[in-house]
C-alpha positions, -999 to 999 in steps of 0.1 A, spaced: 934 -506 216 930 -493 253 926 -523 282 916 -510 312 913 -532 343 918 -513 372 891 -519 398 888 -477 404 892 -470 365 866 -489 352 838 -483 380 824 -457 356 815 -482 332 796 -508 355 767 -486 359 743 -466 340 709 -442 347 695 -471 364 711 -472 396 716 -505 401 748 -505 414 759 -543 414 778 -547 383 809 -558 375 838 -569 356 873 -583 345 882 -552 321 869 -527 300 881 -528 261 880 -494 242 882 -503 206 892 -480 178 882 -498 143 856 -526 137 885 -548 134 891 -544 171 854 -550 182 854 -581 156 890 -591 177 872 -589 211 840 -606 204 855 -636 183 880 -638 211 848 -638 239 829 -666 217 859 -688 216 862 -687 259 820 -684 267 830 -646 282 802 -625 288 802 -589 268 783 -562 278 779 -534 255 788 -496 268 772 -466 253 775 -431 276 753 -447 307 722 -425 298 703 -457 298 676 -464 323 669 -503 323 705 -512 339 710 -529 300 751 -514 300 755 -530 334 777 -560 336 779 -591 354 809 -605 349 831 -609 316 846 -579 299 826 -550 283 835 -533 246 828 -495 251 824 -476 222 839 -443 236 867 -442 212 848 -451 177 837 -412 177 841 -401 144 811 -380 123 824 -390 86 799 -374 69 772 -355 65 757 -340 30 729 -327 13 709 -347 -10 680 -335 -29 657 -320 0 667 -337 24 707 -354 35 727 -382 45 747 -385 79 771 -413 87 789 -415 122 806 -439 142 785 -456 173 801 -434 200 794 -398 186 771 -375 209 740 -371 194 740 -337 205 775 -335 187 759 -349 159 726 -331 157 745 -295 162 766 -307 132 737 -316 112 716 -283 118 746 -264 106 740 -281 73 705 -268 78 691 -299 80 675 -319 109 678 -353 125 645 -355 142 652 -380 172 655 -363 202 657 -384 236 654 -361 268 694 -370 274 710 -356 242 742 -368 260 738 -406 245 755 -420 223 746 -423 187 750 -464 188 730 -464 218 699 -447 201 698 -471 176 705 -502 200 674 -489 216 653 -472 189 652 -439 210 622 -416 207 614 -384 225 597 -352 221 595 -349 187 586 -388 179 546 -374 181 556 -358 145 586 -378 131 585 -413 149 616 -432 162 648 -432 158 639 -466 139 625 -444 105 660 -425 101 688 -450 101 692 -465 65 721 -490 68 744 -500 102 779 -517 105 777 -540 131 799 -569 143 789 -602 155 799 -625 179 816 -646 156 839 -615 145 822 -611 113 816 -575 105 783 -567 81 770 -539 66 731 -539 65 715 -517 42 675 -506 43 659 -527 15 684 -553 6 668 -580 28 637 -589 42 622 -618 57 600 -644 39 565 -647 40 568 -675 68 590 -648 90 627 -665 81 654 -641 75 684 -651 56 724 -630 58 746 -640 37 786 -632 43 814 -630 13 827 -658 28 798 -681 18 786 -684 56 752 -677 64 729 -671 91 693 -681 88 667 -674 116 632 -679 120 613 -646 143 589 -647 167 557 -653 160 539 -626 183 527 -596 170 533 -563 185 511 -538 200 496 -513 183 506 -483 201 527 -454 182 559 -464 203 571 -498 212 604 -505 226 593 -542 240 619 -570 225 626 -575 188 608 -558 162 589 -577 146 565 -573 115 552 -591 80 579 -593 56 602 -571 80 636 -554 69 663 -571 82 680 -540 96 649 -537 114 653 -566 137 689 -548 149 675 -514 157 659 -516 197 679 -552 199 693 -536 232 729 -554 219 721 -584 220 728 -595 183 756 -578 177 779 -542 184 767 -511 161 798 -497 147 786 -467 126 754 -457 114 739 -436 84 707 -416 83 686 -397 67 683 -364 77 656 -340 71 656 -302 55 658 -281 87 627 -257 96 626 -219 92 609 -215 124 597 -226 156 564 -221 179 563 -233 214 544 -232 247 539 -242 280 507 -236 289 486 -243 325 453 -251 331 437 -253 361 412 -282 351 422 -317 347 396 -325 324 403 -292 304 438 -305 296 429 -337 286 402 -320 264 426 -295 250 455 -323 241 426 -346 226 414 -321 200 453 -308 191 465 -345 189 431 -350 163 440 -317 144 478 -327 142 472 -362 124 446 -352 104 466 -325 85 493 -350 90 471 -375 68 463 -350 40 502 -354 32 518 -378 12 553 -393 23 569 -372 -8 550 -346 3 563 -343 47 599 -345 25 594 -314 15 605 -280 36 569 -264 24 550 -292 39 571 -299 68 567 -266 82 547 -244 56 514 -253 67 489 -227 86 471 -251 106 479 -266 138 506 -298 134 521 -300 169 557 -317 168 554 -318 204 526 -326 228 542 -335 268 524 -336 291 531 -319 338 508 -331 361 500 -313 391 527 -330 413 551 -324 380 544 -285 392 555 -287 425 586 -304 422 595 -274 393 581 -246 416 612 -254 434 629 -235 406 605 -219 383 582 -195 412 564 -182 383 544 -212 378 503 -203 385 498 -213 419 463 -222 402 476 -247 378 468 -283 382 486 -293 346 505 -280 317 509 -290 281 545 -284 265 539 -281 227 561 -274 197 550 -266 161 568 -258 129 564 -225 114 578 -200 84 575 -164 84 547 -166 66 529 -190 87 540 -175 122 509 -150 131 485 -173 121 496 -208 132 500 -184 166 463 -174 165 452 -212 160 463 -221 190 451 -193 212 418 -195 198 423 -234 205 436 -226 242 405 -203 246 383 -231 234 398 -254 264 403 -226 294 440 -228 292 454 -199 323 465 -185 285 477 -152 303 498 -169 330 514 -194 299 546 -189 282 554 -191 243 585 -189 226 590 -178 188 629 -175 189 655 -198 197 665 -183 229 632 -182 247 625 -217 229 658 -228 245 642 -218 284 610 -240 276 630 -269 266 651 -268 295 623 -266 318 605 -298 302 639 -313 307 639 -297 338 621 -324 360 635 -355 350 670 -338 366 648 -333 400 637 -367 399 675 -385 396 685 -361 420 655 -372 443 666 -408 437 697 -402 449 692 -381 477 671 -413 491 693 -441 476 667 -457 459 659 -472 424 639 -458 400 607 -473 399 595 -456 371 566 -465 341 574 -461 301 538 -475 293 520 -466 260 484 -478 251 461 -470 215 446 -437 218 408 -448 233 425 -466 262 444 -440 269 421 -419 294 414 -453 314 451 -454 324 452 -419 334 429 -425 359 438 -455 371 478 -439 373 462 -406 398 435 -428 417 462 -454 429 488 -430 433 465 -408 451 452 -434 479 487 -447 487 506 -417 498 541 -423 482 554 -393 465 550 -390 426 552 -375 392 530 -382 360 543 -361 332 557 -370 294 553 -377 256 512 -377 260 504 -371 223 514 -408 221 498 -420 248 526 -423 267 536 -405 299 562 -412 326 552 -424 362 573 -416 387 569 -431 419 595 -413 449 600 -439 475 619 -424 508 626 -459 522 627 -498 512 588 -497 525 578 -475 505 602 -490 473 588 -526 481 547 -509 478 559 -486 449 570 -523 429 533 -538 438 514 -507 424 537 -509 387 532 -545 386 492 -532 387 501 -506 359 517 -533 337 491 -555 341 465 -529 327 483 -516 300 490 -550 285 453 -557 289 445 -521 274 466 -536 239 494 -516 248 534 -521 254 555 -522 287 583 -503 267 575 -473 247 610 -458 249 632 -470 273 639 -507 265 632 -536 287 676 -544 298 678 -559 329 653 -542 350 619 -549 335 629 -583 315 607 -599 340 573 -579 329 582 -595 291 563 -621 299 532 -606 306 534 -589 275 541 -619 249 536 -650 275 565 -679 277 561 -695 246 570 -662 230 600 -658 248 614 -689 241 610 -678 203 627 -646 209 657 -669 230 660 -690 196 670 -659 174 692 -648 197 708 -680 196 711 -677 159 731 -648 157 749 -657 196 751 -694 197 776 -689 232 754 -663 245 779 -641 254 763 -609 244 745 -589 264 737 -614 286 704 -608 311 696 -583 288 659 -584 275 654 -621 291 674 -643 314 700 -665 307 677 -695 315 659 -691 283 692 -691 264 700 -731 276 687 -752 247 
């Protein structure tokens, strides 16, 4: 197993997407076998050393940056063992540190499809589940969360488990029960807050009636143990693809137009039974409109990408990316639905692009992932952290926030973007501060947007995770006694606390 402890060597490994640019620590450990992770972590336990957990940095919340201790990154455990064909569908099992992109590429040659697709297909596999990463295509699949059917994973006391979905579950007064071969157990009693009922949630432990066990480990953010390897379930791949970007040049009409095509997408979504969407006829055999993909480009979206796409309507104040599942069969009319639907909402339909093969479907998806790229450049340009919103709120709510994101932003005149995954609700704010002013007034107006989403019923996390960086906004969202609760099962599974430590809640909550 690889040490590295060179100040210059391991600098790398201190930061992540976040920016913040504090961390540190005494080495880096680059494990190659479970065995080696179990090794560290026991060894950690016995000495109180903080571990911080590395995936590829994509991260956004700061929740791979250490402070202090020695961090376990999962570079090395790379391996794709498997994937195979099973009935319609398959089954894929890689180690933590495989690429998704590696891994999807791998899969769709099996013609099959792992639906969870983050904007940063350069993560790690681990880190998806640690997270429950969504994306894009959650509006039609969901998380990463409905895919992964068992996990290794090592614990601090250098017990390695494998969980597999449906073994265990929690009892009806929320304790959960793992037993080891060695006749040890852990029991644990979970929070007794219930989570918001948005269609993403990435907000602290999952959390639900009679849970899965495995659930509670998915979106932990490692903090209750290391993911080692994962398997999946993988879908049959589809035959074809539609997709658009289309402009409008009325807020309201966009709004209107992503209301009616989110309606027409889970209704036809609710005429099909889960043995039905497994499928390949149902997945993508239908003629009537089931977007995969609904994402949303404000106005300001469009100027920042007119500094590389020209061709953008000068006229358009929004655009809607959108993605739908087709078969040669399907193709011409599934097309016609949409530009009778476009027509029906005054979409710019003649200045819009659409995509039926993969390599024009290949431009549109780089220009939705696009902006992100001009934003982290922006950020670094003016040295500042992100201050940047993953909100998601139930559907009727969803309108208020809207507004209330483009009237603030509007009166304060600090630079912004509003774009994202808005058939769930849930778009991105961006705000661009040039200077610590403008950073310290950006702070104030998402503490304002937290505050109304939690109000509104909805989450402070859809996608991202809460890490280090918005641990503090936790509270607002499930109040102190929560916490504490949350703190306890931790301790259950990390009596030292060494793991992850300031990740999802402070250390002060972890003192008994």
């Amino acid at each position: 197993m690889l040490v590295k402890d060179d100040t210059d060597e391991i600098q790398s490994f201190l930061s992540d997407s976040s920016y913040m640019s504090e961390g540190y620590a005494a080495r880096v450990c680059f494990p190659e076998t479970a065995e080696d992770v179990g090794e560290i972590l026991a060894g950690a336990t016995r000495g109180q050393t903080p571990v911080t957990v590395s995936g590829a940095g994509t991260g956004t919340v700061a929740g791979r940056v250490p402070f202090g201790g020695i961090v376990i990154a999962t570079d090395e455990l790379n391996q794709i063992k498997s994937i195979v064909r099973d009935g319609m569908g398959g089954r894929g099992v890689a180690e933590a540190g495989v690429i998704l992109r590696d891994f999807q590429h791998d899969v769709e040659s099996e013609d099959l499809l792992y639906p969870p697709d983050p904007t940063e297909r350069s993560c790690f596999l681990g880190g998806t589940v640690a997270t429950n990463a969504s994306g894009a295509r959650t509006f039609k699949y969901g998380p990463t969360r409905n895919y992964v059917q068992r996990i290794r994973i090592a614990l601090t006391t250098g017990e390695v488990i494998d969980l597999r979905r449906g073994e265990l579950h929690a009892d009806l007064n929320g304790r959960i029960r793992i037993p080891f071969p060695s006749g040890r157990a852990i029991e644990a009693q979970l929070p007794s807050y219930r989570m918001p009922t948005t269609r993403k949630h990435a907000s602290g432990y999952y959390v639900a009636p009679e849970m899965d066990v495995i659930d509670l480990f998915i979106g932990s953010e490692g903090t209750l143990g290391v993911i080692i390897e994962v398997e999946v379930s993988l879908l049959p791949k589809p035959e074809g693809l539609l997709s658009g970007i289309v402009f409008f040049k009325s807020e309201e009409d966009v709004l209107a137009f992503v209301a009616e095509a989110r309606t027409r997408s889970l209704e036809a979504r609710a005429t099909l039974s889960q043995a039905a969407l497994l499928r390949p006829r149902s997945i993508d055999g239908s003629s009537t409109i089931d977007a995969r993909a609904l994402e949303y480009f404000d106005g300001e979206s469009l100027n920042f990408l007119r500094q590389k796409y020209e061709t953008i309507p000068r006229r358009a104040v929004g655009a809607i990316f959108f993605e739908q599942e087709t078969t040669a069969t399907t193709e011409d009319a599934l097309m016609e639905e949409w530009l009778v639907l476009l027509e029906g909402h005054h979409a710019l339909a003649g200045d819009s692009w659409f995509a039926a093969n993969e390599q024009d479907q290949a431009k549109l998806r780089e220009f939705r992932h696009q902006l992100p790229v001009l934003m982290n450049e922006w950020f670094a340009r003016h040295r500042q952290r992100k201050v940047s919103t993953d909100m998601a709120v139930p559907d009727q709510a969803f309108p208020g926030m809207l507004r209330l994101y483009q009237e603030t932003l509007r009166a304060s005149d600090l630079r912004y973007t509003i774009f994202g995954h808005i058939g769930d609700n849930h778009v991105h704010v961006n705000i661009l501060p040039r200077d610590d002013t403008e950073a310290a007034k950006a702070r104030e107006i998402y503490l304002q947007f937290v505050k109304r989403a939690v109000a509104a019923g909805g989450t402070i996390s859809a996608e991202h995770g809460i890490g280090k960086l918005k641990r503090d906004y936790l509270k607002l969202l499930y109040g102190e006694e929560h916490l504490r609760e949350m703190a306890a099962l931790k301790r259950a599974f990390d009596p030292a606390g060494i793991l992850g430590r300031g990740n999802i809640f402070s250390e002060s909550y972890l003192s008994k």
